[in-house]
DSSP file (Angstrom, degrees, kcal/mol; ACC not computed):
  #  RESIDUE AA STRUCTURE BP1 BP2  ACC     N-H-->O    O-->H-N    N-H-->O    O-->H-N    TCO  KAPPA ALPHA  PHI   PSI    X-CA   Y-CA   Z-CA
    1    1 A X    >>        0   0    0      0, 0.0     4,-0.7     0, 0.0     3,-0.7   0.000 360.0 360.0 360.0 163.5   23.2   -5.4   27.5
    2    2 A X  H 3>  +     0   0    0      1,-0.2     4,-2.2     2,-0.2     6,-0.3   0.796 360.0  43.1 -71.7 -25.5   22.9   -2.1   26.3
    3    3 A X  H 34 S+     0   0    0      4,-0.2     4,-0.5     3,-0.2    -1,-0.2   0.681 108.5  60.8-108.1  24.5   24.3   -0.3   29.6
    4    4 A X  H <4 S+     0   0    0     -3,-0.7    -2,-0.2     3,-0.1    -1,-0.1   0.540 117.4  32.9 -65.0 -15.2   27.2   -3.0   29.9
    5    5 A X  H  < S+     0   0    0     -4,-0.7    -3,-0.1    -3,-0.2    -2,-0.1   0.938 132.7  24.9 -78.9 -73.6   28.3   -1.7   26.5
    6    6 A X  S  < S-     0   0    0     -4,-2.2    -3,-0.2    -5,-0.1     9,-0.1   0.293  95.5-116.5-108.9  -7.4   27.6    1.6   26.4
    7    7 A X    >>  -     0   0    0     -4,-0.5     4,-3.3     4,-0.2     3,-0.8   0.925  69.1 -87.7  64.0  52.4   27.5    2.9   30.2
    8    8 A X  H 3> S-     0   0    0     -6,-0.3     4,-2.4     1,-0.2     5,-0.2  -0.018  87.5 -26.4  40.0-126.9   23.4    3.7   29.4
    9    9 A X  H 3> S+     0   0    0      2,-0.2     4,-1.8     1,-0.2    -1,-0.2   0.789 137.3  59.3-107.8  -5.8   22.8    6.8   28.1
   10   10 A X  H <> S+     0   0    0     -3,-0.8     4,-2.1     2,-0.1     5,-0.2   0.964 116.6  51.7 -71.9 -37.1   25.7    9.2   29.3
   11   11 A X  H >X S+     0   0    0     -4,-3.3     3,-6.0     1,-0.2     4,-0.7   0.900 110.6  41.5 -13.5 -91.2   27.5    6.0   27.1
   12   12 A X  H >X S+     0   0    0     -4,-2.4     4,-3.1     1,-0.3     3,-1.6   0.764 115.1  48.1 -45.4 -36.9   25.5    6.2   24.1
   13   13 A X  H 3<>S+     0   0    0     -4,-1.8     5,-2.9     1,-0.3    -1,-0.3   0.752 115.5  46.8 -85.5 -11.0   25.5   10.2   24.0
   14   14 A X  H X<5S+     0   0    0     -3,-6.0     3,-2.2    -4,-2.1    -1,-0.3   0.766 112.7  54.9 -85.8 -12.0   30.1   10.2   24.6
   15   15 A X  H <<5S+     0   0    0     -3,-1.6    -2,-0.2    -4,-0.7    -3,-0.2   0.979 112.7  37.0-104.4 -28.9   30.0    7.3   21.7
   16   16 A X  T 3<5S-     0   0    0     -4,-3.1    -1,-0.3    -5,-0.1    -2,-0.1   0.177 117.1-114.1 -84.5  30.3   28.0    9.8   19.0
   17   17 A X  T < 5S+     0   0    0     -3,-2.2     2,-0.3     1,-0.1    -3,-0.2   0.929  74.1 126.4  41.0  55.8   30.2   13.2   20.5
   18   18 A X      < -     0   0    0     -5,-2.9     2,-0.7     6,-0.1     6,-0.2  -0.974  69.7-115.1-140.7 168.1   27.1   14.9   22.0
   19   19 A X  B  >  -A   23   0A   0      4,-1.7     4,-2.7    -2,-0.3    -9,-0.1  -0.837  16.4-144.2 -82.1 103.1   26.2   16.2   25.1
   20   20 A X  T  4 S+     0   0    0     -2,-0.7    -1,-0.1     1,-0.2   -10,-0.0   0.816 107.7  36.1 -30.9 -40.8   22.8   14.0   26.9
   21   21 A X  T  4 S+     0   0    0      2,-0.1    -1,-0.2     1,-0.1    -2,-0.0   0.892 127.5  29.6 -89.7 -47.5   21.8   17.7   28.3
   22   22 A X  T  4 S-     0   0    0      1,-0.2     2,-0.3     3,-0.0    -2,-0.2   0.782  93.3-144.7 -96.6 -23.6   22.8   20.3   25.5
   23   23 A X  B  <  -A   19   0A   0     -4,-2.7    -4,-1.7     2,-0.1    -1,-0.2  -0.519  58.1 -13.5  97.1-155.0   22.2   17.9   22.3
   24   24 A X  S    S-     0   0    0     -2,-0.3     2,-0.5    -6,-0.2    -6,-0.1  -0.541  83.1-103.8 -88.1 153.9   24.7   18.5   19.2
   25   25 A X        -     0   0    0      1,-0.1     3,-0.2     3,-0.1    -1,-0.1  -0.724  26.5-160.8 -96.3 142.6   26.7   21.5   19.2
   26   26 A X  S    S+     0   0    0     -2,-0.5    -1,-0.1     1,-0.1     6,-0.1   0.816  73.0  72.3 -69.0 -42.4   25.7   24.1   17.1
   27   27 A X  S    S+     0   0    0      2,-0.1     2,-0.4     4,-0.1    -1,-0.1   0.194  87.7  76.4 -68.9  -2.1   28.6   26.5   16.5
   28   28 A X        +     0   0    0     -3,-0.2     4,-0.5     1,-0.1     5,-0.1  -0.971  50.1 175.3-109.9 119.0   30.3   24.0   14.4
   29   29 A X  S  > S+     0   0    0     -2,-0.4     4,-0.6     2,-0.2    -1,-0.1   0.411  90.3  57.5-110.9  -9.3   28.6   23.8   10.9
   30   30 A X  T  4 S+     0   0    0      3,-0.1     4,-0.4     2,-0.1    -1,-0.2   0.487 101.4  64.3 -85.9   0.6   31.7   21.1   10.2
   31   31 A X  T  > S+     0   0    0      2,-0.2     4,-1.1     3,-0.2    -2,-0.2   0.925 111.1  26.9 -55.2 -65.8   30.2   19.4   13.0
   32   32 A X  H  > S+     0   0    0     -4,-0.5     4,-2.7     2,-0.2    -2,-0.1   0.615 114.4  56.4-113.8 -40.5   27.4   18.7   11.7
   33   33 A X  H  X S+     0   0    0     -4,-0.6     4,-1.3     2,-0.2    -1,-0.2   0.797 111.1  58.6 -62.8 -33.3   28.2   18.6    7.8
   34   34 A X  H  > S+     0   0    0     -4,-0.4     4,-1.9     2,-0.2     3,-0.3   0.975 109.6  44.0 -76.8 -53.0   31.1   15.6    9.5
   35   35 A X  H >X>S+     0   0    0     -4,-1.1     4,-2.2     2,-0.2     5,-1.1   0.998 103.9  57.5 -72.7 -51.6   28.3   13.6   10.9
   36   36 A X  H 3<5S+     0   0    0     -4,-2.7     4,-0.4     1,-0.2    -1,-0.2   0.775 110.8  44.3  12.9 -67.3   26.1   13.7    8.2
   37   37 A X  H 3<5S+     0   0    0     -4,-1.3    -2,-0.2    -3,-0.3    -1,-0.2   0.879 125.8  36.3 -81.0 -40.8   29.0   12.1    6.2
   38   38 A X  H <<5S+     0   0    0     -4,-1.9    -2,-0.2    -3,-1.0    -3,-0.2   0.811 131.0  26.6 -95.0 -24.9   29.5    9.6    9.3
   39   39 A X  T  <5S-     0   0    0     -4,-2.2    -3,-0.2     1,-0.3    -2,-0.2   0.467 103.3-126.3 -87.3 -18.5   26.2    9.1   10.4
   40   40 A X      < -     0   0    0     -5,-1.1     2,-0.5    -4,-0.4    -1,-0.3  -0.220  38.3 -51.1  80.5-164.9   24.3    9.6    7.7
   41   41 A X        -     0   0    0      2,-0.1     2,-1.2    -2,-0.1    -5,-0.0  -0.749  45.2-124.1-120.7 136.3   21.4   11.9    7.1
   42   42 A X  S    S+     0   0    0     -2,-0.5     2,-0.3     2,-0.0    -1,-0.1  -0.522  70.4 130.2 -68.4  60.9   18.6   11.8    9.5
   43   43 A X        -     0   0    0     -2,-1.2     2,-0.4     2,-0.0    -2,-0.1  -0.983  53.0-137.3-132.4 104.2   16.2   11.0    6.4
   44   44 A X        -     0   0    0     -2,-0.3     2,-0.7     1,-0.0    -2,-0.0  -0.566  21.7-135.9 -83.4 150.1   13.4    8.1    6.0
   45   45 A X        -     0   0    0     -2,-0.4     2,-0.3     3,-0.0     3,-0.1  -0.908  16.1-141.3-114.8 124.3   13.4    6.4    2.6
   46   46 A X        -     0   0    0     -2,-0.7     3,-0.1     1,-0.2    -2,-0.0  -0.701  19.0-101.9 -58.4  96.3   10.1    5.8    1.2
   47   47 A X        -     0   0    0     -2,-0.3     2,-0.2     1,-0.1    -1,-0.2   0.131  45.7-107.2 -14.5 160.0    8.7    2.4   -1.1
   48   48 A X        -     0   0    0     -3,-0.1     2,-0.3     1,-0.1    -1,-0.1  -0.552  55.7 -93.4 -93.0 163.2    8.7    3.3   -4.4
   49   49 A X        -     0   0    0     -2,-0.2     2,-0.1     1,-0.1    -1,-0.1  -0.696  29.7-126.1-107.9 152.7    4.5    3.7   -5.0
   50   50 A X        -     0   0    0     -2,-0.3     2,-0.2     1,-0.1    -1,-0.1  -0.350  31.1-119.5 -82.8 153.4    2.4    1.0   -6.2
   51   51 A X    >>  -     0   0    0      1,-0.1     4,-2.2    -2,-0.1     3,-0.6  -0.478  18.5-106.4-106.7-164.4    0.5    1.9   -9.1
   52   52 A X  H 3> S+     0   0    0      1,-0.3     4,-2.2     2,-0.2    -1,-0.1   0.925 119.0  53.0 -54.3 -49.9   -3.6    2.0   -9.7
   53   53 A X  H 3> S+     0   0    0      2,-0.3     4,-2.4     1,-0.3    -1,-0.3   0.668 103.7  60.0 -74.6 -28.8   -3.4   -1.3  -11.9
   54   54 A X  H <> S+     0   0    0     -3,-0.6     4,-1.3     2,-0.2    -1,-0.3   0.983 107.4  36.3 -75.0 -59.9   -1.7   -2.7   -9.3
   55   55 A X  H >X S+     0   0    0     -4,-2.2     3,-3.0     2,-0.2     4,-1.4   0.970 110.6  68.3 -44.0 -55.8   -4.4   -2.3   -6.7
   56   56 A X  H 3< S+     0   0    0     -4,-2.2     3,-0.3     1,-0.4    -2,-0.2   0.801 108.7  34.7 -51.0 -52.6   -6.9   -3.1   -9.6
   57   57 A X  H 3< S+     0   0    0     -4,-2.4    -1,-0.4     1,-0.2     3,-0.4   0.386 112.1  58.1 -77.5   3.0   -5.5   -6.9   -9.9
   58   58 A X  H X< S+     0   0    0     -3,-3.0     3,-2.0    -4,-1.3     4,-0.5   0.889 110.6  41.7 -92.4 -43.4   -5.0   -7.2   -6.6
   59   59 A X  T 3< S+     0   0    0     -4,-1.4    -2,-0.2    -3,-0.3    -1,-0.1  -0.015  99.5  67.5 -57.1  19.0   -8.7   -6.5   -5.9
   60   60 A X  T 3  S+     0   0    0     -3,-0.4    -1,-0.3    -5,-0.2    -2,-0.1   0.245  95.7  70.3-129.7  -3.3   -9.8   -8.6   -8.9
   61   61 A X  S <  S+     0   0    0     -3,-2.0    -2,-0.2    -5,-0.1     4,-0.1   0.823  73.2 101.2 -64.7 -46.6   -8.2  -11.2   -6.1
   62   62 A X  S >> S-     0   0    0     -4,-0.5     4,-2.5     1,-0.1     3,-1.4   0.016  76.7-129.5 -36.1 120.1  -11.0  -10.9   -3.6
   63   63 A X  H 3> S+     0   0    0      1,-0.3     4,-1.4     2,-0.3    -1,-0.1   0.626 102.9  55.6 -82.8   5.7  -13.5  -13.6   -3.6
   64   64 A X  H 34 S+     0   0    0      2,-0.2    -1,-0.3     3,-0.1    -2,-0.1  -0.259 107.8  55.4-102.4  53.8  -16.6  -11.7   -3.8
   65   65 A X  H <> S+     0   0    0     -3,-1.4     4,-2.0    -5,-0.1     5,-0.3   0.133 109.1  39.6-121.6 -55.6  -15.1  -10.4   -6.6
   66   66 A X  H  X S+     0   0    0     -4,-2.5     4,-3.3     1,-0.2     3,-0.3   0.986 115.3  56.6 -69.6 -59.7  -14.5  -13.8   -8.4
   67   67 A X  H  X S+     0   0    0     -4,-1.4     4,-1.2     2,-0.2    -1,-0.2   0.789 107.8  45.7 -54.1 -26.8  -17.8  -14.8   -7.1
   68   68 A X  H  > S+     0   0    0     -3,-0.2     4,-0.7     2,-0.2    -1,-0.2   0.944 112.5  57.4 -58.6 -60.0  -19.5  -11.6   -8.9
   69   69 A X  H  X S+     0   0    0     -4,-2.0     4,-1.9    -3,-0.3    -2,-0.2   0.746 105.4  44.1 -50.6 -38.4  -17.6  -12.6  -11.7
   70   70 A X  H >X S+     0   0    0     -4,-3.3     4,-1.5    -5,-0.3     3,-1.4   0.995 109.0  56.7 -75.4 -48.0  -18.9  -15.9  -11.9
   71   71 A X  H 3X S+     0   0    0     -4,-1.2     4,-1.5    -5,-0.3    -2,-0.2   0.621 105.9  50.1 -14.9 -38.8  -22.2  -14.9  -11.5
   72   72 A X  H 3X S+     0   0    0     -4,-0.7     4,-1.8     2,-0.2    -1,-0.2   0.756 111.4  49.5 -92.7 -35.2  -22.0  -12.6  -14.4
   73   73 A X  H XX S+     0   0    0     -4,-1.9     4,-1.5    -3,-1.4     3,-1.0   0.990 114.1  44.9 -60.8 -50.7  -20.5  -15.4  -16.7
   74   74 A X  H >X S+     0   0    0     -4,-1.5     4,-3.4     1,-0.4     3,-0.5   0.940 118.3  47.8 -48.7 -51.7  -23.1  -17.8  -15.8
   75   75 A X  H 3X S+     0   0    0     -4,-1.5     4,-1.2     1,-0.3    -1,-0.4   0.821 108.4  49.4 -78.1 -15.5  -25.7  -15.0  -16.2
   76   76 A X  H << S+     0   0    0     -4,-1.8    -1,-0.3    -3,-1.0    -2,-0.3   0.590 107.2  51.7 -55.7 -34.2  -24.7  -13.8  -19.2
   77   77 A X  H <X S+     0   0    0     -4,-1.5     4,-1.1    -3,-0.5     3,-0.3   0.587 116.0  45.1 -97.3  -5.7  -24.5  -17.3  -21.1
   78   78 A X  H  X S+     0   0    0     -4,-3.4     4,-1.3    -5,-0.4     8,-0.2   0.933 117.7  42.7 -71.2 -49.9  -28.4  -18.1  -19.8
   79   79 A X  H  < S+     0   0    0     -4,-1.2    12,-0.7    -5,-0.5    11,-0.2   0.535 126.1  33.3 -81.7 -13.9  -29.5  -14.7  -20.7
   80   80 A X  H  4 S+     0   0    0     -3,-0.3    -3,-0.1    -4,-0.2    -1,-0.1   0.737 124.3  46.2-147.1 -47.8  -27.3  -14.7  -24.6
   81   81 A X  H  < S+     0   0    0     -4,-1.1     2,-0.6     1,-0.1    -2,-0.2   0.675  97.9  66.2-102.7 -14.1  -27.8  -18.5  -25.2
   82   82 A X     X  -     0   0    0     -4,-1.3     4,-1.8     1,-0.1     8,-0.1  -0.930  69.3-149.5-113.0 144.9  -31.6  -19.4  -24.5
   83   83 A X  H  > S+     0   0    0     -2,-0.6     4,-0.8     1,-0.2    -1,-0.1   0.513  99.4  52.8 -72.9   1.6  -34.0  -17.7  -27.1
   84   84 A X  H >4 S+     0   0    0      2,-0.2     3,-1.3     3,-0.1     4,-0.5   0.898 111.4  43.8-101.5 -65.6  -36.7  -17.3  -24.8
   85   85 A X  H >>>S+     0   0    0      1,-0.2     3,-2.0     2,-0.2     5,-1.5   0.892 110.5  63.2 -57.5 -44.3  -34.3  -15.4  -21.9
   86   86 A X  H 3<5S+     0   0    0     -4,-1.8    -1,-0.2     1,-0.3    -2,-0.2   0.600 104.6  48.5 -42.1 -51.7  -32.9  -13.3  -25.1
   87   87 A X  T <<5S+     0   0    0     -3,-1.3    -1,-0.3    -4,-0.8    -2,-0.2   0.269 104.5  52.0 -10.3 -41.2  -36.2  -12.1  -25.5
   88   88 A X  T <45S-     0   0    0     -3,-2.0    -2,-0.3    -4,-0.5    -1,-0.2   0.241 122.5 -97.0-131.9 -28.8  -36.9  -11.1  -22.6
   89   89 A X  T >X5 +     0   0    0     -4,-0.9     4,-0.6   -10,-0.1     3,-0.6   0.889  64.7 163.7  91.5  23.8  -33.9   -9.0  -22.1
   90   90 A X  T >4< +     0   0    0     -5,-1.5     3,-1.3   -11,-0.2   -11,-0.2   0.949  66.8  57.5 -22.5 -67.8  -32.1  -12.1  -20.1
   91   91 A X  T >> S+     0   0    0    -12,-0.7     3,-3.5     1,-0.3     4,-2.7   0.630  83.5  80.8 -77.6  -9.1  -28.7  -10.8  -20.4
   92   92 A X  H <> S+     0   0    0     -3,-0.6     4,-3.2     1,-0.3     3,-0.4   0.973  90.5  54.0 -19.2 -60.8  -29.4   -7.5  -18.6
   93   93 A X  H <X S+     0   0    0     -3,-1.3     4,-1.0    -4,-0.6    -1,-0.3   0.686 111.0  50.1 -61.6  -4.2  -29.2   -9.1  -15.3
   94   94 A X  H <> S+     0   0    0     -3,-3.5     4,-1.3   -19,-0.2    -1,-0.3   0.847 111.7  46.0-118.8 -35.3  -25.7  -10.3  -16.6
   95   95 A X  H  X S+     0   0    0     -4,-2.7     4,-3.2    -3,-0.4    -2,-0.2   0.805 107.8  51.8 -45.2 -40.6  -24.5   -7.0  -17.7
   96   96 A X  H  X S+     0   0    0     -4,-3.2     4,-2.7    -5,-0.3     5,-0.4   0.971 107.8  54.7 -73.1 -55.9  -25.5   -5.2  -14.8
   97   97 A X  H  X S+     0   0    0     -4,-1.0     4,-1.4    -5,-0.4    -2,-0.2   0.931 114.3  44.5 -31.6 -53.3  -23.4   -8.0  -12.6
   98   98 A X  H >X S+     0   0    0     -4,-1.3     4,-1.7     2,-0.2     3,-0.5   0.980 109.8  52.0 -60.9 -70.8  -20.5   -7.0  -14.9
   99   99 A X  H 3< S+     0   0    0     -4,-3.2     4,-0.5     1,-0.2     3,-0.3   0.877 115.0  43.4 -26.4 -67.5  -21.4   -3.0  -14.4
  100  100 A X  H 3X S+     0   0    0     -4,-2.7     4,-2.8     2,-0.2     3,-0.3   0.776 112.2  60.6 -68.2 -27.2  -21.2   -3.6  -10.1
  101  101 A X  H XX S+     0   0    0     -4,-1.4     4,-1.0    -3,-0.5     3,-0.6   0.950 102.5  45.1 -41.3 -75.2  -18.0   -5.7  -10.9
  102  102 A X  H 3X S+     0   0    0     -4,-1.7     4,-1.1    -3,-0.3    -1,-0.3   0.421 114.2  52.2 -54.3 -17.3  -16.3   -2.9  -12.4
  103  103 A X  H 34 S+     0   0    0     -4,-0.5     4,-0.3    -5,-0.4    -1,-0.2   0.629 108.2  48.8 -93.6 -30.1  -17.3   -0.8   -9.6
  104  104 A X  H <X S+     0   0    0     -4,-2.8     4,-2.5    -3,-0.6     3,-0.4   0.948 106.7  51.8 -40.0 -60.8  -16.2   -3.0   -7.1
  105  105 A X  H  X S+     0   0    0     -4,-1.0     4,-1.5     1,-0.4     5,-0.3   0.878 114.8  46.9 -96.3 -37.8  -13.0   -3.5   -8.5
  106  106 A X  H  < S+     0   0    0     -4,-1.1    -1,-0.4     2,-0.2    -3,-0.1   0.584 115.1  45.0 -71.2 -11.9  -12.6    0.7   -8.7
  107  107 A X  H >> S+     0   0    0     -3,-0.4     3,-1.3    -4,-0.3     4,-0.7   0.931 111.3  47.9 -63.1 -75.5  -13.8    1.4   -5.3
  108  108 A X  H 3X S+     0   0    0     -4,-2.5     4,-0.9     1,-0.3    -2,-0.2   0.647 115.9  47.8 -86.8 -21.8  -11.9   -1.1   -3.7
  109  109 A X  H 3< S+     0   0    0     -4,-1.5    -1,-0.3    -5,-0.2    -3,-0.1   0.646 107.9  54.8 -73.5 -15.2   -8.6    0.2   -5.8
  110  110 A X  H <4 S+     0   0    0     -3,-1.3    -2,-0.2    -5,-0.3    -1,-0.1   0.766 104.8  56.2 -84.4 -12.1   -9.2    3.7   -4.9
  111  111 A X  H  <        0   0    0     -4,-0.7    -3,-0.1     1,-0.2    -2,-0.1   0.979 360.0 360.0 -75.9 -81.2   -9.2    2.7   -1.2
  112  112 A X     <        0   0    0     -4,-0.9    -1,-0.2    -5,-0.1    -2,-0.2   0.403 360.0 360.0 -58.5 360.0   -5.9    1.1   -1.2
């Protein structure tokens, strides 16, 4: 266990050469420059960042996003392919499905 090891924390603090009460000494700037090099630099390292495109296909995952998207083929080849819906201005409804698509899928990347 950790104070079988280390003798708890007066342990831990003899096995990194600091004091438990007074912390790192100050008045040595090779002190401090030595752990650095032995401890390394008290510094978190970051993911590299995803980009936009990336969210964009990841949201194009989403099933009421594929279900929008089928909807939009569907409505689009009813509206394009009978002359009567054609007429009539059919394929709006399948454009506008397409329109909220694309507005999904940029909302829901700008989130993330």
């Amino acid at each position: 266990t950790f104070q079988d090891n280390l003798g708890a924390i007066d342990g831990l603090a003899a096995s990194l050469h600091t004091d438990a009460k007074k912390g790192i000494p100050t008045l040595e700037t090779i002190s401090i420059q030595l752990r650095q090099q032995v401890f390394g630099a008290n510094k978190f390292k970051y993911p590299p960042p995803k980009s936009f495109f990336y969210f964009m296909y990841k949201a194009c995952h989403d099933l009421t996003v594929i279900i929008l998207g089928i909807a939009a083929i569907i409505s689009l080849i009813i509206g394009l392919a009978l002359e009567e819906k054609r007429n009539e201005y059919g394929y709006i409804e399948g454009v506008a499905i397409v329109v909220v698509l694309l507005i999904v899928i940029l909302v829901q990347a700008s989130i993330d």
